[in-house]
ZAZAMAR-178890 format. One record per atom (N, C-alpha, C, O): residue in three letters; atom name; x, y, z. Coordinates in nm, 4 decimals, padded with zeros to 6 digits. Layout:
(rec ALA,CA,(X,Y,Z))
...
//
This chain:
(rec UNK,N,(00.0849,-00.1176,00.0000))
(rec UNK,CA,(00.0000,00.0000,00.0000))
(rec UNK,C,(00.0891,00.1235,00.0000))
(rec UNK,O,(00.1945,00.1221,00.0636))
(rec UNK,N,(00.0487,00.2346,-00.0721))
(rec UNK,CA,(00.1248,00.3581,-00.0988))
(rec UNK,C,(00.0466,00.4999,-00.0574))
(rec UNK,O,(-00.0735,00.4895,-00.0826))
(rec UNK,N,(00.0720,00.5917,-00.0172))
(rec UNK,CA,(00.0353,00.7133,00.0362))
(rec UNK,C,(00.0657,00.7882,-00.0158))
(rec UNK,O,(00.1863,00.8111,-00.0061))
(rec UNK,N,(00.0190,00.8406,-00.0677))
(rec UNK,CA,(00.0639,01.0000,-00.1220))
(rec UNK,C,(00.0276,01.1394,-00.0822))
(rec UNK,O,(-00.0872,01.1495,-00.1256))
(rec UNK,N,(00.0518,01.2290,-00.0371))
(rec UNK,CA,(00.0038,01.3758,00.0291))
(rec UNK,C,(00.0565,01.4469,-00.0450))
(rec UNK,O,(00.1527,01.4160,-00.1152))
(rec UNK,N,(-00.0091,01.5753,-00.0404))
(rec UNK,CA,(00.0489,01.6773,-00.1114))
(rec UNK,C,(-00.0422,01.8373,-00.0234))
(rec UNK,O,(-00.1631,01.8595,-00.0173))
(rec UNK,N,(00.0635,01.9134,00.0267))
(rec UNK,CA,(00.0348,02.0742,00.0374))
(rec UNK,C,(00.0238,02.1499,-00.0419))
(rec UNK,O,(00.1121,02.1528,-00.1276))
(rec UNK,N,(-00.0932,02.2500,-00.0511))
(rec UNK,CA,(-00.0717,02.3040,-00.1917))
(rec UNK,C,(-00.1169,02.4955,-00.1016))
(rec UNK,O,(-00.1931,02.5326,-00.0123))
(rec UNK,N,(-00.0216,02.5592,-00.1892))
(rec UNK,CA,(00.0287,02.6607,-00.1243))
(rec UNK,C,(-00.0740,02.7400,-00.2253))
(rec UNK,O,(-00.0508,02.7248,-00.3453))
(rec UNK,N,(-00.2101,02.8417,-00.1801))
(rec UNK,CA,(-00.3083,02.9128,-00.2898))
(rec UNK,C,(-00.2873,03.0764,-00.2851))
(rec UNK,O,(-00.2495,03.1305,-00.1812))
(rec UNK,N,(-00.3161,03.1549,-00.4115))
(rec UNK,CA,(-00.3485,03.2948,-00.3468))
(rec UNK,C,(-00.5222,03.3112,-00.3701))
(rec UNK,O,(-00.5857,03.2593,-00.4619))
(rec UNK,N,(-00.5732,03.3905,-00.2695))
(rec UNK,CA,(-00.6958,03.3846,-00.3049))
(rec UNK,C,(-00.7178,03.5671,-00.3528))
(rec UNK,O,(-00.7381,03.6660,-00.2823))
(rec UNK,N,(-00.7031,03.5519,-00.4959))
(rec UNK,CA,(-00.7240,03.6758,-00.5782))
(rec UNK,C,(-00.8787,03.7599,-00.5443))
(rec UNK,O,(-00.9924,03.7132,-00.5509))
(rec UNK,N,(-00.8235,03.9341,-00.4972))
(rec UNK,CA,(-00.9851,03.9531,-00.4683))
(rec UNK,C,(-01.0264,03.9546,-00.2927))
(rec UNK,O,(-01.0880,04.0408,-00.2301))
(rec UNK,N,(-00.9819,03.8581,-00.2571))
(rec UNK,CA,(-01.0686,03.7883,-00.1102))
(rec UNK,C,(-00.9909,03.9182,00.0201))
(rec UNK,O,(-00.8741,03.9449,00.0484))
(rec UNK,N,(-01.0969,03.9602,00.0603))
(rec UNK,CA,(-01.0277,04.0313,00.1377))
(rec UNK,C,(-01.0901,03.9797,00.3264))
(rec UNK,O,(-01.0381,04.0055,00.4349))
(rec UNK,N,(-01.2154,03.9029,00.2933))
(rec UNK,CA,(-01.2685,03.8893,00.4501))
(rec UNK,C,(-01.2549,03.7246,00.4563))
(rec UNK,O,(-01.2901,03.6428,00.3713))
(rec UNK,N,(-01.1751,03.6965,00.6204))
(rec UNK,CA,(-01.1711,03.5410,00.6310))
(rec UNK,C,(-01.3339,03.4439,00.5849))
(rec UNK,O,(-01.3549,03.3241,00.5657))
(rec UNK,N,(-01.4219,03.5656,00.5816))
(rec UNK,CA,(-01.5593,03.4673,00.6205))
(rec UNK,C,(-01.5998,03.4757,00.4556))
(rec UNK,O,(-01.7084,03.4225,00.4322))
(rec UNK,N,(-01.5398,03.5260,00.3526))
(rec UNK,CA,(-01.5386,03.5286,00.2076))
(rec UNK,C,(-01.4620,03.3604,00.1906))
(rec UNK,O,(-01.5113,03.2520,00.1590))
(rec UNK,N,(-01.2879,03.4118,00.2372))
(rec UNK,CA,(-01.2372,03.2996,00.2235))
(rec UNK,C,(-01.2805,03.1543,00.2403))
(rec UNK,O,(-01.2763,03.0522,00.1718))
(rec UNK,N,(-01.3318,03.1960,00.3834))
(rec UNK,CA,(-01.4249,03.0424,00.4048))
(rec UNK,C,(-01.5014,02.9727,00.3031))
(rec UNK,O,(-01.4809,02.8515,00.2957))
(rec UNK,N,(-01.5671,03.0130,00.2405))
(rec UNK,CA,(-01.6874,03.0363,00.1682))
(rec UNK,C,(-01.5667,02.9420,00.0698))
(rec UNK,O,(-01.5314,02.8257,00.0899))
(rec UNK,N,(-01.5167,03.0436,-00.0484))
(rec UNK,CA,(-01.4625,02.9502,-00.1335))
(rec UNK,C,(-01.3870,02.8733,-00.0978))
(rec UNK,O,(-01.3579,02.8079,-00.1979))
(rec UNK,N,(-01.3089,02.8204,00.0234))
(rec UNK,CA,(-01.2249,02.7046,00.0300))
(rec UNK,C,(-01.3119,02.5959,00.1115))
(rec UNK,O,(-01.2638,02.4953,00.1637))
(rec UNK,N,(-01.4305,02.6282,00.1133))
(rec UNK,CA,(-01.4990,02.5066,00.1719))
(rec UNK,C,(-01.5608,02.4847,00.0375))
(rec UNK,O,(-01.5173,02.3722,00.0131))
(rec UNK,N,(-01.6266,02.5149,-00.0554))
(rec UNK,CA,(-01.6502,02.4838,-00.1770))
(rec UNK,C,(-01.5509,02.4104,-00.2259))
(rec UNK,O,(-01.5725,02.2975,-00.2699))
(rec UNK,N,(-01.4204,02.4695,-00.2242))
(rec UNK,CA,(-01.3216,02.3911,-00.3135))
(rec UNK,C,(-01.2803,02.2660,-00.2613))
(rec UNK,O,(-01.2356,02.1916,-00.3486))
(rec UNK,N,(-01.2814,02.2086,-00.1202))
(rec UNK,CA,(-01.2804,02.1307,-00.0601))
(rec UNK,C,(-01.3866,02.0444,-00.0483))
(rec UNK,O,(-01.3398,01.9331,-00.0243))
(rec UNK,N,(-01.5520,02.0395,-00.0551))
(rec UNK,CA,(-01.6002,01.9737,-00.1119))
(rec UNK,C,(-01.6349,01.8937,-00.2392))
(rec UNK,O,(-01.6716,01.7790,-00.2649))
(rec UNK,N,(-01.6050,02.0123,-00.3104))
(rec UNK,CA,(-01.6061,01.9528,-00.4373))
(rec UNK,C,(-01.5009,01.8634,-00.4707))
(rec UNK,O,(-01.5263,01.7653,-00.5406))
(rec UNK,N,(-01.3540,01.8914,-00.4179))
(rec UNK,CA,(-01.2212,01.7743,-00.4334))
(rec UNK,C,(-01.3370,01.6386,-00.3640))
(rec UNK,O,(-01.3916,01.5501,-00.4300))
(rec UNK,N,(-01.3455,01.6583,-00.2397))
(rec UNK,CA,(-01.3930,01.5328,-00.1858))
(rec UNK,C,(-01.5208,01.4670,-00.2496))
(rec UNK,O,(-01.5397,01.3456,-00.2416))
(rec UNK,N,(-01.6074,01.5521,-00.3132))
(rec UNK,CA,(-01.6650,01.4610,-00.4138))
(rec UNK,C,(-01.6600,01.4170,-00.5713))
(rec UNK,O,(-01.7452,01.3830,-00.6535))
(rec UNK,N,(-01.5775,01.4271,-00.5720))
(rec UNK,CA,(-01.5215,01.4172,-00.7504))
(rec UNK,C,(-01.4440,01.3168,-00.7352))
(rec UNK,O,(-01.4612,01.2208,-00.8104))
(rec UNK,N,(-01.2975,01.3100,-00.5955))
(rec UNK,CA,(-01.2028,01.2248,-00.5873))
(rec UNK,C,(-01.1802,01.0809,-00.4654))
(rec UNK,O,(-01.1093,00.9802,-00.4636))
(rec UNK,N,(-01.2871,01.1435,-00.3712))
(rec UNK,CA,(-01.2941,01.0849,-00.2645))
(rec UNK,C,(-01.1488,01.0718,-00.2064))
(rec UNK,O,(-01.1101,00.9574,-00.1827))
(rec UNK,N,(-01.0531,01.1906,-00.1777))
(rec UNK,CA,(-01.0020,01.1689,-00.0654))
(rec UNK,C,(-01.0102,01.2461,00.0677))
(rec UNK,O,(-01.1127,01.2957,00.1146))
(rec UNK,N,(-00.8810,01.2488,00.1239))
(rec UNK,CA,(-00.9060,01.3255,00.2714))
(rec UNK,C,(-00.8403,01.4470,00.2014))
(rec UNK,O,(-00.7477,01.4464,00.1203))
(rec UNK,N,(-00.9007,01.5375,00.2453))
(rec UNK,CA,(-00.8267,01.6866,00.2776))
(rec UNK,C,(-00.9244,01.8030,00.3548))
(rec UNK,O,(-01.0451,01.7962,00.3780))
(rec UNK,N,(-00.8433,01.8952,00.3811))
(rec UNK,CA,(-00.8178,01.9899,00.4792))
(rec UNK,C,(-00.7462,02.1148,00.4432))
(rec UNK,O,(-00.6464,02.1234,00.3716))
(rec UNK,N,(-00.8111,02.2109,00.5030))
(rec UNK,CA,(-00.7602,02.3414,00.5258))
(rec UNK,C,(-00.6591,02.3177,00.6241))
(rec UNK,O,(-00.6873,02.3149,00.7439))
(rec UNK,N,(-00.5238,02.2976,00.5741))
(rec UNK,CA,(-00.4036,02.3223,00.7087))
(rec UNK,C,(-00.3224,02.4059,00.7458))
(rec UNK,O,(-00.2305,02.3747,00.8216))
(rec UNK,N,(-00.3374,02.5137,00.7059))
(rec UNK,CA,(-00.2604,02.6576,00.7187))
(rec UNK,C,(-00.2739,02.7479,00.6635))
(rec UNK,O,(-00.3341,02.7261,00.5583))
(rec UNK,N,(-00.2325,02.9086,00.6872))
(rec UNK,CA,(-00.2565,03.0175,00.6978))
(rec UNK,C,(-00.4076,03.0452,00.6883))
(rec UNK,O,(-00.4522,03.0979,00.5864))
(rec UNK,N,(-00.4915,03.0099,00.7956))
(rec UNK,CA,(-00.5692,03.0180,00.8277))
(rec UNK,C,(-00.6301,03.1899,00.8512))
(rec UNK,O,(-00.7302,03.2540,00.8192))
(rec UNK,N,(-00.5328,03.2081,00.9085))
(rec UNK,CA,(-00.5910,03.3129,00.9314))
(rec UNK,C,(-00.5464,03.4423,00.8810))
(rec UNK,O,(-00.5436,03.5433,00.9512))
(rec UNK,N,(-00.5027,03.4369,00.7278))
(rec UNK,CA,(-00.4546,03.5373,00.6172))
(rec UNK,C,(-00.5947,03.5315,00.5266))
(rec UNK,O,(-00.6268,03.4201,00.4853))
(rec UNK,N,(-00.6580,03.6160,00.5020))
(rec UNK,CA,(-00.7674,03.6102,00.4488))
(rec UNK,C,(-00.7059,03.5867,00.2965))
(rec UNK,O,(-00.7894,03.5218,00.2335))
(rec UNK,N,(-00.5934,03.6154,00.2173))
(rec UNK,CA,(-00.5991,03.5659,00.0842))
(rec UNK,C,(-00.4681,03.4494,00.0770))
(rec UNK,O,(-00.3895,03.4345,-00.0166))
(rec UNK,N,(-00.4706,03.4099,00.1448))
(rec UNK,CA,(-00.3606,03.2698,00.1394))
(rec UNK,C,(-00.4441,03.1589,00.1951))
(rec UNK,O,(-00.5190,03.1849,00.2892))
(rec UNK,N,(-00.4386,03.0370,00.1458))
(rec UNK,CA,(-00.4350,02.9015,00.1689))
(rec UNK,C,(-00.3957,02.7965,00.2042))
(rec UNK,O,(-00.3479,02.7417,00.1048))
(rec UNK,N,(-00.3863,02.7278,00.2980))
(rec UNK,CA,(-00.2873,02.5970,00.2358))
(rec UNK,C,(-00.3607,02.4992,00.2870))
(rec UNK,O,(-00.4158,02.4837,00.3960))
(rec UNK,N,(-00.3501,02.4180,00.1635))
(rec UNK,CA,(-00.4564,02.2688,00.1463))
(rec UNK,C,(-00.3890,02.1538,00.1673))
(rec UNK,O,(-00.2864,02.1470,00.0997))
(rec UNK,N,(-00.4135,02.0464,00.2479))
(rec UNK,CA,(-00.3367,01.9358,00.2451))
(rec UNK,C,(-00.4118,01.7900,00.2489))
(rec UNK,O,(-00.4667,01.7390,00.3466))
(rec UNK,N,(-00.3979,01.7297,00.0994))
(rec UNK,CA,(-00.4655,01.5896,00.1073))
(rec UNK,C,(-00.4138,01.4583,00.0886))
(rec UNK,O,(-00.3017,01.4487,00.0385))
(rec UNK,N,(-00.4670,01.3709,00.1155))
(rec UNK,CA,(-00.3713,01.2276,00.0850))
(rec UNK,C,(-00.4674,01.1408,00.0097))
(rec UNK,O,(-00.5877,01.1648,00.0000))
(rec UNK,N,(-00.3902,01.0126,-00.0558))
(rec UNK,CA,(-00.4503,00.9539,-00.1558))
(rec UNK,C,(-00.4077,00.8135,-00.1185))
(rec UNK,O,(-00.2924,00.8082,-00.0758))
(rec UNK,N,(-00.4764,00.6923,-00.1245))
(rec UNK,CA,(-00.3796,00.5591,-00.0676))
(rec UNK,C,(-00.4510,00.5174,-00.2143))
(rec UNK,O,(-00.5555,00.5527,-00.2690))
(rec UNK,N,(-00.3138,00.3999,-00.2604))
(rec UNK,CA,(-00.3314,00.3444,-00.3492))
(rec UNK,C,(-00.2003,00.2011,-00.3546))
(rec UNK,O,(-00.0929,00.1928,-00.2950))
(rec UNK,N,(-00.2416,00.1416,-00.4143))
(rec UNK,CA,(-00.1310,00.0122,-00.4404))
(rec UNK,C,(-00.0318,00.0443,-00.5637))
(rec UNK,O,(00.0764,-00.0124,-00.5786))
(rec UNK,N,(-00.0712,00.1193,-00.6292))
(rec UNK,CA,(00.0223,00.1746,-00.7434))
(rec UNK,C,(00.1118,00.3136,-00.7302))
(rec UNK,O,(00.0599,00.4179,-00.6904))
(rec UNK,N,(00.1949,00.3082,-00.7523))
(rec UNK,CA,(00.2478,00.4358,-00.7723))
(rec UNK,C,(00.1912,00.5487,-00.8794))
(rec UNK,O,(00.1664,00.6676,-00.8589))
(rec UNK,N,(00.1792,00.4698,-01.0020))
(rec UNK,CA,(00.1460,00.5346,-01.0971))
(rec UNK,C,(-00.0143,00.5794,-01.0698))
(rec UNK,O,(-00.0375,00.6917,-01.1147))
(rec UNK,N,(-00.1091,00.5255,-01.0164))
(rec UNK,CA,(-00.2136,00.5732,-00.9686))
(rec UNK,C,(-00.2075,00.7142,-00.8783))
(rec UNK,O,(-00.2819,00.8119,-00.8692))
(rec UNK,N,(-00.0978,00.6801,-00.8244))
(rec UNK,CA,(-00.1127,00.8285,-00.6795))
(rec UNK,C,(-00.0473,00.9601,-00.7517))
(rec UNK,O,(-00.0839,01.0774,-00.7442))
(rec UNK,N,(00.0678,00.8987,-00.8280))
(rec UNK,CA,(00.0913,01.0285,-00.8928))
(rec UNK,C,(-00.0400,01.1002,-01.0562))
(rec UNK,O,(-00.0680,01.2078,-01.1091))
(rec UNK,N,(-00.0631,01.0086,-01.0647))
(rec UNK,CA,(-00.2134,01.0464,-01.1450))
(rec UNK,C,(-00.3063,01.1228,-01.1001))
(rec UNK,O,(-00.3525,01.2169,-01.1645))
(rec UNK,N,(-00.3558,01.0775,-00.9433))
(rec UNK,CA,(-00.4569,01.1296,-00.8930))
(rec UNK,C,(-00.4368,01.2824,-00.7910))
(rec UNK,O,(-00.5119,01.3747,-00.7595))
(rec UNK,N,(-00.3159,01.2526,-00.7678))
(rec UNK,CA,(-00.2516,01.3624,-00.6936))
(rec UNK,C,(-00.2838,01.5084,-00.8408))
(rec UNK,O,(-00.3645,01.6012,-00.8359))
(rec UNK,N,(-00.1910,01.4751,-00.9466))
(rec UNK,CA,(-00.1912,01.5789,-01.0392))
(rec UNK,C,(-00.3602,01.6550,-01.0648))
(rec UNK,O,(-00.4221,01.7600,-01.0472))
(rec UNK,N,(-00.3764,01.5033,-01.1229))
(rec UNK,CA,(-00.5578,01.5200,-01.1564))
(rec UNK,C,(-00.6213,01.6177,-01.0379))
(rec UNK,O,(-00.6694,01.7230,-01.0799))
(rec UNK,N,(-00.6256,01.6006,-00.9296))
(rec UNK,CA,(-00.6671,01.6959,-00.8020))
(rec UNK,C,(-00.5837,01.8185,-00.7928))
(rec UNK,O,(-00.6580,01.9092,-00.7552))
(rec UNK,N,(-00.4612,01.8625,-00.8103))
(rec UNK,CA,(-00.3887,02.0014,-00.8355))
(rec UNK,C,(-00.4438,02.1087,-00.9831))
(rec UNK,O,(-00.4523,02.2310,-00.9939))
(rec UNK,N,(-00.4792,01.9715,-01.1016))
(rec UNK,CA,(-00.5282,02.1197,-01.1780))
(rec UNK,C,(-00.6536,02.1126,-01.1667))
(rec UNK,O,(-00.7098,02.2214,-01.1789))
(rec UNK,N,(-00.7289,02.0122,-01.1450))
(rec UNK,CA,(-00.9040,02.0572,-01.0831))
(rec UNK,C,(-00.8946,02.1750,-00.9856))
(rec UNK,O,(-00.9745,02.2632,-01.0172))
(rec UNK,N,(-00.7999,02.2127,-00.8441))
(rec UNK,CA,(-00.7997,02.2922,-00.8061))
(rec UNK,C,(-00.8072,02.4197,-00.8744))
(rec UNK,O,(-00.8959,02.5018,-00.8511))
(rec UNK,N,(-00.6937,02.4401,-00.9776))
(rec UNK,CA,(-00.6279,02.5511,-01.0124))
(rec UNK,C,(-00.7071,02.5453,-01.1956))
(rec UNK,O,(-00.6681,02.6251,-01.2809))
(rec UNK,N,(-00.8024,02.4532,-01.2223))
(rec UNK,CA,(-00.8089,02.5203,-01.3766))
(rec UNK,C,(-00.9611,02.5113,-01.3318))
(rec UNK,O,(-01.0250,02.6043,-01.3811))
(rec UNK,N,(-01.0449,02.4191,-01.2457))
(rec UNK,CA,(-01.2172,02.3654,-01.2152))
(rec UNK,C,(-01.2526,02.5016,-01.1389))
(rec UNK,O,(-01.3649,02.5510,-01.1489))
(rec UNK,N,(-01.1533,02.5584,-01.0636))
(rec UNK,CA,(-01.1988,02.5852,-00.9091))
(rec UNK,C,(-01.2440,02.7651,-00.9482))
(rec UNK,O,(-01.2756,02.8056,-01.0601))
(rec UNK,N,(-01.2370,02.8314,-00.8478))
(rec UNK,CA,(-01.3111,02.9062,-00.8570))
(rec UNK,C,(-01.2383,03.0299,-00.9425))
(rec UNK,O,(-01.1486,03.0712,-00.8690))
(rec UNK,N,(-01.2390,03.0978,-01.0531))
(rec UNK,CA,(-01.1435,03.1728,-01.1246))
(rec UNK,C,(-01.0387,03.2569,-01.0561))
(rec UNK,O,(-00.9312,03.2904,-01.1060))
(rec UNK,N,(-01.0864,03.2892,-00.9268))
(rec UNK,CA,(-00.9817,03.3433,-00.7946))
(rec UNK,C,(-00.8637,03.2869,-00.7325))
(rec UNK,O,(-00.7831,03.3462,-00.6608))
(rec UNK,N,(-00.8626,03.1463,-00.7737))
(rec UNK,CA,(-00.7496,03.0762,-00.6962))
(rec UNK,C,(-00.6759,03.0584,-00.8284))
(rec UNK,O,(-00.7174,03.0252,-00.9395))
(rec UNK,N,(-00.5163,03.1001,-00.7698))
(rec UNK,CA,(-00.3981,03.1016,-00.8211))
(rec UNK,C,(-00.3248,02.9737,-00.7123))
(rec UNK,O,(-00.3302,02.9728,-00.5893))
(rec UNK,N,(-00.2628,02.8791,-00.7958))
(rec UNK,CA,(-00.1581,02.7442,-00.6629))
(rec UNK,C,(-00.0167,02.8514,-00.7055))
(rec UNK,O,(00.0155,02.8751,-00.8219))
(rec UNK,N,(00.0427,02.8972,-00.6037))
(rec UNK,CA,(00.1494,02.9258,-00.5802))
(rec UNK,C,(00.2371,02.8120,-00.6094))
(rec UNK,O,(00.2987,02.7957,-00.7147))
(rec UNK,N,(00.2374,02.7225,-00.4912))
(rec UNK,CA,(00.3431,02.6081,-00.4885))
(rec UNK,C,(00.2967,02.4765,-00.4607))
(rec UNK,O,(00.2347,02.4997,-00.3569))
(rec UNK,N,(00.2815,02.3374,-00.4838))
(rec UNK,CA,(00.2971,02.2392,-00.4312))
(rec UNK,C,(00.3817,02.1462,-00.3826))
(rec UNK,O,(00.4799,02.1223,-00.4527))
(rec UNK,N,(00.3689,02.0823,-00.2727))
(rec UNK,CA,(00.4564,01.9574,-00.2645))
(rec UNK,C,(00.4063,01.8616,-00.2103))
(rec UNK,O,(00.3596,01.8618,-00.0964))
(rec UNK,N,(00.4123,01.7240,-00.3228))
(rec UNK,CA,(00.3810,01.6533,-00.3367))
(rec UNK,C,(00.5011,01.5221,-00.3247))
(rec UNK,O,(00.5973,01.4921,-00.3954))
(rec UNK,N,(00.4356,01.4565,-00.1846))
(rec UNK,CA,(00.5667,01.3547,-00.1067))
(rec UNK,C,(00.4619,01.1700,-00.1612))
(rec UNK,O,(00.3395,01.1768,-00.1719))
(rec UNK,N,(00.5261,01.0485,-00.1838))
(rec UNK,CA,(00.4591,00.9462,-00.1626))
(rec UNK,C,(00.5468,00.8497,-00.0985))
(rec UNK,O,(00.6688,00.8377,-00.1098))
(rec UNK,N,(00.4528,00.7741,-00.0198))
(rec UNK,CA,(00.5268,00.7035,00.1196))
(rec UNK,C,(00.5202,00.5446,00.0363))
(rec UNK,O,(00.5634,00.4438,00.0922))
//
């Protein structure tokens, strides 16, 4: 069995109130979890109203699966998601 996680570092273009922010990163976070079914989470800079950071994991028996699904979930973020989010940076680790 294989694990894969990945942090993904956002700007949120525009967003100036945390309770805006909320709004679209709980959207964007449901929608990952129903399209891909994995785990993720809001795990940092919480409390910068236009920064993000998202962190999810993926278990799979393949390698080539996790790095598939990992990608597949980074540009759904950044090309599906809401025209406001810019991904700064990712990193993407598999165990």
């Amino acid at each position: 069995m294989l694990i894969g996680s990945c942090l993904v570092d956002m700007r949120l273009k525009g967003v100036k109130t945390l309770k805006n922010k909320r709004s679209i990163i709980k959207k964007l976070i449901n929608r990952i979890k129903k399209n891909f079914n994995v785990a993720i989470a809001e795990v940092g800079k919480q409390d910068i109203s236009d920064r993000a950071e998202i962190g999810f994991t993926v278990v799979s028996t393949e390698r080539s699966h996790l790095d598939s699904q990992i990608d597949n979930i980074i540009n759904d973020m950044e090309y599906f998601g809401q025209p406001d989010i810019e991904i700064i940076n990712f990193d993407k680790e598999i165990y």
